[in-house]
TIMAR-671836 format. One record per residue (C-alpha): residue number from 1; x, y, z. Coordinates in steps of 0.02 Angstrom, whole numbers, plus 50000, padded with zeros to 5 digits. Layout:
@kolgu: NUM&east: X&north: Y&up: Z
...
//
This chain:
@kolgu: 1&east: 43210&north: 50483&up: 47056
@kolgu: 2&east: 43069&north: 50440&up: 47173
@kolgu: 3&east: 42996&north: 50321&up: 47049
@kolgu: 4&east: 43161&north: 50195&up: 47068
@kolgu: 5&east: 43172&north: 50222&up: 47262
@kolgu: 6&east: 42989&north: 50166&up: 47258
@kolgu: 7&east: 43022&north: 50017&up: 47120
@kolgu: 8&east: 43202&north: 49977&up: 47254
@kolgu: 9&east: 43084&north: 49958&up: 47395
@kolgu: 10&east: 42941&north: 49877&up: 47312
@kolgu: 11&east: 43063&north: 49755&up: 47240
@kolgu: 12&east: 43155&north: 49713&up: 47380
@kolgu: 13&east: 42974&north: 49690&up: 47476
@kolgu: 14&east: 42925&north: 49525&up: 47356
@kolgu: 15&east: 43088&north: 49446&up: 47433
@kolgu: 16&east: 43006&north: 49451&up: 47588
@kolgu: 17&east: 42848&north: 49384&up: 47533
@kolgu: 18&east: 42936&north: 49254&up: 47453
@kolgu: 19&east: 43038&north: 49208&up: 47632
@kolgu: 20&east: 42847&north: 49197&up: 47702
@kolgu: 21&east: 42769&north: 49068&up: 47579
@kolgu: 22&east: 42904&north: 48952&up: 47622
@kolgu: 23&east: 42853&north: 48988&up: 47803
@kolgu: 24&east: 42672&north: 48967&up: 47784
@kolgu: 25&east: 42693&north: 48821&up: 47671
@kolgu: 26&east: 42634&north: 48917&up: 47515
@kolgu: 27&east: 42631&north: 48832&up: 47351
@kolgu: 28&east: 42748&north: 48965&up: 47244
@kolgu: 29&east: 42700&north: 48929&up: 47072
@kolgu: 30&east: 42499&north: 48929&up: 47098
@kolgu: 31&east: 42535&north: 49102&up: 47219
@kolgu: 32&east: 42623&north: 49170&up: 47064
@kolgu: 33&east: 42503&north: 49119&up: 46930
@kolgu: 34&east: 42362&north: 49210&up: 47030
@kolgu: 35&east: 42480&north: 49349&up: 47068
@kolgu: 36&east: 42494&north: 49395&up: 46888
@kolgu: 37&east: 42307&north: 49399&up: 46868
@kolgu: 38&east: 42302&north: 49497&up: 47008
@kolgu: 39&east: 42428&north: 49618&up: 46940
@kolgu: 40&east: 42354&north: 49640&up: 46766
@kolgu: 41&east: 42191&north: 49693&up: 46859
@kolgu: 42&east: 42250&north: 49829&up: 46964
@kolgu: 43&east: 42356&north: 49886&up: 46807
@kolgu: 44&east: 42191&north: 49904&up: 46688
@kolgu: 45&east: 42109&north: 49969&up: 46833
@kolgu: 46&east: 42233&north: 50111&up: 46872
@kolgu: 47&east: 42271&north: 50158&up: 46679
@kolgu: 48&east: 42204&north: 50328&up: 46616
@kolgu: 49&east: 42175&north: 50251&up: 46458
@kolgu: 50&east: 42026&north: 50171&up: 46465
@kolgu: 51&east: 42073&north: 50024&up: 46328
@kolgu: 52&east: 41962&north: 49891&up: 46279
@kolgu: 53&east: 42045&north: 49739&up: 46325
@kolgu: 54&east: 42002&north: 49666&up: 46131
@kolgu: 55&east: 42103&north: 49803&up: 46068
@kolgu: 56&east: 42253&north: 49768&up: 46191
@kolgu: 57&east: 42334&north: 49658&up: 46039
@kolgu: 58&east: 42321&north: 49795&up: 45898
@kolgu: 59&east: 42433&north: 49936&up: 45992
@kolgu: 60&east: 42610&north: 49929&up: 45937
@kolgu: 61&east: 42685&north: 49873&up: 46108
@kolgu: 62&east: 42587&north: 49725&up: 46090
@kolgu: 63&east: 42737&north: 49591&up: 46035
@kolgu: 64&east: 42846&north: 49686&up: 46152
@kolgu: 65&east: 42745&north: 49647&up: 46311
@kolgu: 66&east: 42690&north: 49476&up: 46224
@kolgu: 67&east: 42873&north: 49436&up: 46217
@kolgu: 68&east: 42897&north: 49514&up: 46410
@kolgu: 69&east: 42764&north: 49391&up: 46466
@kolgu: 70&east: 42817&north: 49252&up: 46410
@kolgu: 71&east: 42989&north: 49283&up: 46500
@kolgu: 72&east: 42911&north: 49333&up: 46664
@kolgu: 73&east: 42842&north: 49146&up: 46681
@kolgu: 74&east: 42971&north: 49052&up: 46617
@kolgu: 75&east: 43115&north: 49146&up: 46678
@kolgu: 76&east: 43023&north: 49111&up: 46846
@kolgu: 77&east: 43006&north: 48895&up: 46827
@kolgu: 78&east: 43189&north: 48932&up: 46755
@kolgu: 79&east: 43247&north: 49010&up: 46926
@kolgu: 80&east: 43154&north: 48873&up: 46992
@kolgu: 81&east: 43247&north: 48727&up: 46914
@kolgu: 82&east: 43421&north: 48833&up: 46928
@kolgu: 83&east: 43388&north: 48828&up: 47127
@kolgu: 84&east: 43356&north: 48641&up: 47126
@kolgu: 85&east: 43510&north: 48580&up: 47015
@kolgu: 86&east: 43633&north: 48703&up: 47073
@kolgu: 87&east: 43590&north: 48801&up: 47238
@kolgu: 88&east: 43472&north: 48944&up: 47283
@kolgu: 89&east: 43659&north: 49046&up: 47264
@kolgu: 90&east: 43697&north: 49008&up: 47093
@kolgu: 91&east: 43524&north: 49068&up: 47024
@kolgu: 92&east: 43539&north: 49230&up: 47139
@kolgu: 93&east: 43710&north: 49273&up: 47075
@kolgu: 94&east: 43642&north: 49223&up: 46883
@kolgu: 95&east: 43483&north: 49314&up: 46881
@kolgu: 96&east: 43571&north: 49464&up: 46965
@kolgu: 97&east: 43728&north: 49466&up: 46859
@kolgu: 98&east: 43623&north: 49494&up: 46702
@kolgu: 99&east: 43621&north: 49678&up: 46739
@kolgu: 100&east: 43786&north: 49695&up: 46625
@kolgu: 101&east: 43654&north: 49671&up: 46476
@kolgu: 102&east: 43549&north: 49793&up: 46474
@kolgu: 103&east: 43693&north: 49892&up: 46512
@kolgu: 104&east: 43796&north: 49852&up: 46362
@kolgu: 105&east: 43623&north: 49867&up: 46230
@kolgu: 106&east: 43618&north: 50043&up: 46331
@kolgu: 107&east: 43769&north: 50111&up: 46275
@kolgu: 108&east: 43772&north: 50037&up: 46112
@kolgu: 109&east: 43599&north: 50059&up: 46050
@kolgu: 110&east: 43568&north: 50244&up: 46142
@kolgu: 111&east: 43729&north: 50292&up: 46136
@kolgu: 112&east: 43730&north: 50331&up: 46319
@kolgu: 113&east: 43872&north: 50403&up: 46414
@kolgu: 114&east: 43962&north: 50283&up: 46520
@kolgu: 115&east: 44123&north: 50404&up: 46610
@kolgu: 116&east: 44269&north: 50299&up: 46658
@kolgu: 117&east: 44210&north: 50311&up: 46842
@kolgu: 118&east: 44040&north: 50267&up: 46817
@kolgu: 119&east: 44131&north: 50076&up: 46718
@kolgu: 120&east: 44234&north: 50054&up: 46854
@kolgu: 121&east: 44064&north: 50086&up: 46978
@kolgu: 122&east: 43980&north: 49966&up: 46879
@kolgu: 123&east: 44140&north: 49834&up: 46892
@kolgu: 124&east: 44104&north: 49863&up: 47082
@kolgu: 125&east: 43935&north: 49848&up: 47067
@kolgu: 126&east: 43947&north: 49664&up: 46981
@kolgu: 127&east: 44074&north: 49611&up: 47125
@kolgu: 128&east: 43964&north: 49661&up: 47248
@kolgu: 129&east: 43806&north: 49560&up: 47198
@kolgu: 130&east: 43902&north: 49396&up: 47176
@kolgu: 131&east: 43993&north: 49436&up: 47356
@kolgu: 132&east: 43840&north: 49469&up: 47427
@kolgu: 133&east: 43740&north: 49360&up: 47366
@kolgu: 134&east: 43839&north: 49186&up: 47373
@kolgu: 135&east: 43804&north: 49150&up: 47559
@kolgu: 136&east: 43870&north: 48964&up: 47564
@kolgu: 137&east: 44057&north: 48900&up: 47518
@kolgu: 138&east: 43991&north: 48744&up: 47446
@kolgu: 139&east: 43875&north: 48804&up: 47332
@kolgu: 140&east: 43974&north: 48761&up: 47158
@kolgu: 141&east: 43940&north: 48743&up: 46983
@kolgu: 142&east: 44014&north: 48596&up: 46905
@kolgu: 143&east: 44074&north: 48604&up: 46725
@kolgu: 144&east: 43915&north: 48491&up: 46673
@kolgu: 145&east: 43795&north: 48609&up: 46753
@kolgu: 146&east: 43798&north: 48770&up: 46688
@kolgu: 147&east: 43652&north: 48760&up: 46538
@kolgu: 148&east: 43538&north: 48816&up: 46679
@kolgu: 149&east: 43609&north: 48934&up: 46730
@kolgu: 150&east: 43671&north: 49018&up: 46584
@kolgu: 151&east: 43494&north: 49012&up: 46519
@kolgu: 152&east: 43454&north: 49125&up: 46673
@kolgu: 153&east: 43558&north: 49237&up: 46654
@kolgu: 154&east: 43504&north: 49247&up: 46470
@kolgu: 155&east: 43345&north: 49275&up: 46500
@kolgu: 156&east: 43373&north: 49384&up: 46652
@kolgu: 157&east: 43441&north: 49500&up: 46546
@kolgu: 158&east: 43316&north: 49497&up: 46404
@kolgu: 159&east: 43204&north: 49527&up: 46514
@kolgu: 160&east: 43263&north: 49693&up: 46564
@kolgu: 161&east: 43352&north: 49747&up: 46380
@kolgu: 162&east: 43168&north: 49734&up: 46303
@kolgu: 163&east: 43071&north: 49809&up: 46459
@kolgu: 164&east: 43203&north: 49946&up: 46387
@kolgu: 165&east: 43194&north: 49920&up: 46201
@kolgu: 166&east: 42985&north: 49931&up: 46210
@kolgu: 167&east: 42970&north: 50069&up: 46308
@kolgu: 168&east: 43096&north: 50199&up: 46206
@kolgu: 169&east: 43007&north: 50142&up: 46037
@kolgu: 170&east: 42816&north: 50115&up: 46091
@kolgu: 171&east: 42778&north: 50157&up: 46274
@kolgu: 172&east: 42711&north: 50319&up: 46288
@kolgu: 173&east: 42704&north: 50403&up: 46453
@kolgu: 174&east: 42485&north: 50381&up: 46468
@kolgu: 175&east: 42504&north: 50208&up: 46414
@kolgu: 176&east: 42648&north: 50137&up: 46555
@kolgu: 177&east: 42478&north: 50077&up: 46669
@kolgu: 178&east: 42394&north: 49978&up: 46518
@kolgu: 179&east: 42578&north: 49911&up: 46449
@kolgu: 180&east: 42635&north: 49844&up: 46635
@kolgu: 181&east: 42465&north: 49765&up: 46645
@kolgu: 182&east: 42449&north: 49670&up: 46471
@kolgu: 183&east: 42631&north: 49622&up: 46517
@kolgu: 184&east: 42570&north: 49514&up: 46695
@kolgu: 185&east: 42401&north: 49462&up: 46590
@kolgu: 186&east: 42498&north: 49374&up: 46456
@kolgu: 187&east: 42607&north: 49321&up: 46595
@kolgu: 188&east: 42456&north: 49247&up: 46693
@kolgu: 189&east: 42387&north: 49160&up: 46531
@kolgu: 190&east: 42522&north: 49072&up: 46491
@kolgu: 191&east: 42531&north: 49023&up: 46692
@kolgu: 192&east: 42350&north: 48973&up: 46706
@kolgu: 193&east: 42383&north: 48839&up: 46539
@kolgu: 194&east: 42530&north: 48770&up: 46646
@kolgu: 195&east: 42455&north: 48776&up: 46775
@kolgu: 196&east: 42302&north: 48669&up: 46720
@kolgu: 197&east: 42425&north: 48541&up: 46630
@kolgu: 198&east: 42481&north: 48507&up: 46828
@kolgu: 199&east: 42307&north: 48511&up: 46895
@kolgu: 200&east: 42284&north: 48377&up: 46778
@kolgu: 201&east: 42455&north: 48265&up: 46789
@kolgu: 202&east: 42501&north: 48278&up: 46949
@kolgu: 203&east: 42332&north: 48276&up: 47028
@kolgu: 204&east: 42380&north: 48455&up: 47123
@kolgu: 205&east: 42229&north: 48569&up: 47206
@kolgu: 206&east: 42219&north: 48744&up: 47227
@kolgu: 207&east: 42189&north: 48784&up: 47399
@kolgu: 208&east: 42156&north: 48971&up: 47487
@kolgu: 209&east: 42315&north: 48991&up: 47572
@kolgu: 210&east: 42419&north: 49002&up: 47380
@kolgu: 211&east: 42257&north: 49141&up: 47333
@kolgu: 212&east: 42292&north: 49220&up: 47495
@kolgu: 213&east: 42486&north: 49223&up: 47433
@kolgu: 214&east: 42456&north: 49261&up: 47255
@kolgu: 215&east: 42354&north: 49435&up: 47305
@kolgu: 216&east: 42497&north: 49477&up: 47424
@kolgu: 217&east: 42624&north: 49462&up: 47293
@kolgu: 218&east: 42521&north: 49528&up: 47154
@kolgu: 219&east: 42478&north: 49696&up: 47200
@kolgu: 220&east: 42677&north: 49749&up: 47239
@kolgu: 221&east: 42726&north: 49639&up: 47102
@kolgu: 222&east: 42634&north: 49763&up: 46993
@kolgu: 223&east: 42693&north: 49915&up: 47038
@kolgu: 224&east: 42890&north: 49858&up: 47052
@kolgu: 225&east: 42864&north: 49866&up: 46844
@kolgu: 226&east: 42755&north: 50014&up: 46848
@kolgu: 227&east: 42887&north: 50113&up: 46962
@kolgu: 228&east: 43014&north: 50041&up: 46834
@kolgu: 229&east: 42957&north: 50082&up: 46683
@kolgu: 230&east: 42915&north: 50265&up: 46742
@kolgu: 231&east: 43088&north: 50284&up: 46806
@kolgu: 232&east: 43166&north: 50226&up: 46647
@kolgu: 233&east: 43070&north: 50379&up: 46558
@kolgu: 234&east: 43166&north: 50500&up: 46682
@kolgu: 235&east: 43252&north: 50622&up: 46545
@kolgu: 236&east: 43451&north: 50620&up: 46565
@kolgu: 237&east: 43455&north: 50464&up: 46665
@kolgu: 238&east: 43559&north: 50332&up: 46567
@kolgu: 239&east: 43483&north: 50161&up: 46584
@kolgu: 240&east: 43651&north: 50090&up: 46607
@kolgu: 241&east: 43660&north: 50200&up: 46766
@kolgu: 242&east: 43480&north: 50155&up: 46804
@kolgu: 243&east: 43480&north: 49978&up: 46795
@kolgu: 244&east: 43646&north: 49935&up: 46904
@kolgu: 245&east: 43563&north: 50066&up: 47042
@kolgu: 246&east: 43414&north: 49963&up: 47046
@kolgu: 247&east: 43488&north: 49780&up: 47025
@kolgu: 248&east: 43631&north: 49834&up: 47179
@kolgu: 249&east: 43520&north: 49899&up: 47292
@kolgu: 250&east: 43395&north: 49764&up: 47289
@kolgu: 251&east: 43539&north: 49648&up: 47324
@kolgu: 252&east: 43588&north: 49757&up: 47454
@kolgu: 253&east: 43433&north: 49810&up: 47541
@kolgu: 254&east: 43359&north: 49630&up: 47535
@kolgu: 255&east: 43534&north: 49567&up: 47623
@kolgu: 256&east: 43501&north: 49699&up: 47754
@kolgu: 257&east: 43308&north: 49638&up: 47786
@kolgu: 258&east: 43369&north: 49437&up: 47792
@kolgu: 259&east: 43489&north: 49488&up: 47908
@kolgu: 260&east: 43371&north: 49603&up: 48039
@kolgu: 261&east: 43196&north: 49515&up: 47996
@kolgu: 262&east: 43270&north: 49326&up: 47972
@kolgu: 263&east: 43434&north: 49312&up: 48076
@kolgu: 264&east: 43541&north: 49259&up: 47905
@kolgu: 265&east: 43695&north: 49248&up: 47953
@kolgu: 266&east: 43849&north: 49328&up: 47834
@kolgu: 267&east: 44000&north: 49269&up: 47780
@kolgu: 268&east: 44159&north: 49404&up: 47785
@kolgu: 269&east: 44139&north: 49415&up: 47578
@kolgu: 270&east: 43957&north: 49454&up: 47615
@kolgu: 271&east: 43998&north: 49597&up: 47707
@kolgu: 272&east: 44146&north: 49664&up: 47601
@kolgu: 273&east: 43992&north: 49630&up: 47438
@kolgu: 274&east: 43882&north: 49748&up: 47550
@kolgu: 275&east: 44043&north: 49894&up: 47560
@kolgu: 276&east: 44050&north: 49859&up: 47379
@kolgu: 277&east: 43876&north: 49887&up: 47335
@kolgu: 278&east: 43869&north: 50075&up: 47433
@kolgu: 279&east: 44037&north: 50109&up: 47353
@kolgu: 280&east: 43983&north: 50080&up: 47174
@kolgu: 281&east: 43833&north: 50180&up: 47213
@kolgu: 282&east: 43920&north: 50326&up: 47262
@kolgu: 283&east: 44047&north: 50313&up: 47099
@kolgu: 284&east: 43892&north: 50310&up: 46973
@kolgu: 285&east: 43794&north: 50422&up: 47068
@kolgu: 286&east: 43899&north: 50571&up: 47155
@kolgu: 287&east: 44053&north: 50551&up: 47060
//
């Protein structure tokens, strides 16, 4: 259980970081390609296997955290172009909402338990992150617009189901460290080529500050997998249960910090979304 309270609180933590770049006028995408790098190294660092990075492709979680990487980045310039065409609300709610599909691959592909209270906790639990997310009345998707974010939530989704699918089948519990790490390497990789392609185009320079940023983000960035990965190994604890506990309290722990640390302000459906989320916590949890 510690491991997602630890993976809640590291997770929630990047949102912060996140508010700050915008604050210090850090360049996102650059901060996250060099977070990723920064990520894989602490990650081969702190493994207990000691494997040579040449053999990284020949283990049989390779594809899986191939795959996994390949999301990471461009679910990220996804969320990105989601915020711009529709509202920073609309890719919360769509990246968020993806929770239901893990959920459903759980209990069809593990045949894990899901009690009638724990459904109706996860109902909850899906109300509550699109009330407490959606902070502005006239953020709306028109009927024209919703490729973008359907793609998120997609790929959202995936993104969790194979994090899932990998580590029942090929993750074993020495090799979590190694598998998170190749995961943010591939990640980074595929950033840096991007990256370069921009450098090039647009004429863009790297400057300290987005390093600076990058670090920050890259050393919690790692361990909000690690912590995630570990707690999906916790014997008896159903992934469907797993994954709404850690999507709603995110939602509702970084809604707390924007509202002490920041000064958001909250609607009256934001609020009822936060009564929600504790509600649907206690139904899947205690119940």
């Amino acid at each position: 259980m510690i491991y997602l309270v630890l993976s809640i609180l590291i997770s929630s933590s990047l949102y912060v970081i996140f508010k700050y770049f915008e604050r210090f006028k850090v360049d996102t995408f650059q901060a996250i390609v060099v977070n990723y790098i920064v990520a894989f190294v602490i990650g081969y660092l702190y493994s207990p296997v000691k494997l040579p990075i040449a053999e990284i492709p020949n283990q049989s979680w390779f594809f899986g955290a191939f795959i996994l990487g390949f999301l990471f980045i461009t679910i990220f310039n996804l969320m990105a172009l989601t915020s711009q065409r529709n509202g920073l609300s609309v890719a919360s709610v769509s990246g968020r909402m993806a929770v239901v599909i893990p959920i459903i691959f759980g209990v069809f592909l593990y045949n894990e338990s899901v009690t009638i209270i724990k459904v109706v906790g996860i109902l909850l639990a899906l109300i509550a992150v699109y009330l407490t997310s959606v902070k502005k009345s006239s953020d709306k998707i028109g009927k024209s617009s919703l490729f973008f974010p359907a793609l998120l939530f997609l790929g959202s989704g995936a993104i969790d189901t194979l994090l899932k699918y990998t580590e029942v089948n090929h993750v074993s519990e020495e090799n979590v460290s190694i598998f998170s790490a190749s995961i943010f390497g591939i990640a980074f990789i595929l950033g840096i080529l991007y990256l370069i392609f921009q450098l090039i185009t647009k004429n863009q320079k790297i400057n300290t500050r987005n390093i600076i940023g990058g670090i920050a983000l890259g050393i919690p960035n790692y361990f909000s997998i690690e912590f995630l990965i570990r707690a999906l190994k916790i014997e008896g604890f159903d992934s469907a249960i797993l994954f709404t506990i850690n999507n709603v309290s995110i939602v509702l722990l970084s809604t707390i910090v924007g509202l002490f640390l920041f000064s958001e302000k909250l609607e009256n459906r934001n609020w009822i979304g936060i009564l929600l989320a504790v509600v649907s916590i206690v139904l899947i949890t205690v119940v």
